[in-house]
N, C-alpha and C positions, 0 to 999 in steps of 0.2 A: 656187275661185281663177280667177282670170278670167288670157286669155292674155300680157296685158305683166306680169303680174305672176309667172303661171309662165316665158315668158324670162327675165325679169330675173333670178330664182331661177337655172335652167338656168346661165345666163350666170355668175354667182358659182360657184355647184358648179363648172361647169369651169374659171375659173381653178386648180383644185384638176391641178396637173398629173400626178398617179395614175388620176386619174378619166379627165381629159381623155384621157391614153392609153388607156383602158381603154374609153371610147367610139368613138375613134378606130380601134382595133384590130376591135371591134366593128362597125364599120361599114365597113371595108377588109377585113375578112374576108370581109362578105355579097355586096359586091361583087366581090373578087376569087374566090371559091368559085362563084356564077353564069356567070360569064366561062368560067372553066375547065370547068361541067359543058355547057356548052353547047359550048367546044371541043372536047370528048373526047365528048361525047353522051352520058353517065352520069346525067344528072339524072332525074328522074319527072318533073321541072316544067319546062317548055320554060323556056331561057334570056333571060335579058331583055338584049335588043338596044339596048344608049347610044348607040345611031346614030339610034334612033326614037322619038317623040313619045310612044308609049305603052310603049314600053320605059322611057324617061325617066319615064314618070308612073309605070310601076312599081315601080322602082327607090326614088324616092322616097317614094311609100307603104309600100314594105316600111322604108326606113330609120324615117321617123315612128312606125312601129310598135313597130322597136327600141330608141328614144330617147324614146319618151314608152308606150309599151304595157307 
């Protein structure tokens, strides 16, 4: 499957609005649980910083992971 053809898939699933929540929740979860282990210093994995470039690129590789891994 070549990639406008799995968005355009992605994109129909999520108007599925059970789904949609359930990625949605899925991906405000990883980011909100990152933020916190990195306020509270709890984590094993240093926190990813949305202030920086590579926090940014992190962030967004872990989500693609999520959503398409």
């Amino acid at each position: 499957m070549d990639v406008k053809t799995a968005r355009n898939f992605m994109n129909d699933a999520l108007k599925d609005k059970g789904l949609r929540q359930a990625y949605r929740a899925n991906i405000a979860g990883l980011i909100y649980d990152d933020q916190m282990a990195g306020a509270e210093s709890r984590s094993t994995e240093p926190p990813t910083n949305l202030s920086t470039v590579d926090g940014c690129n992190s962030i967004a590789d872990r989500i693609i992971d999520l959503v398409f891994g």
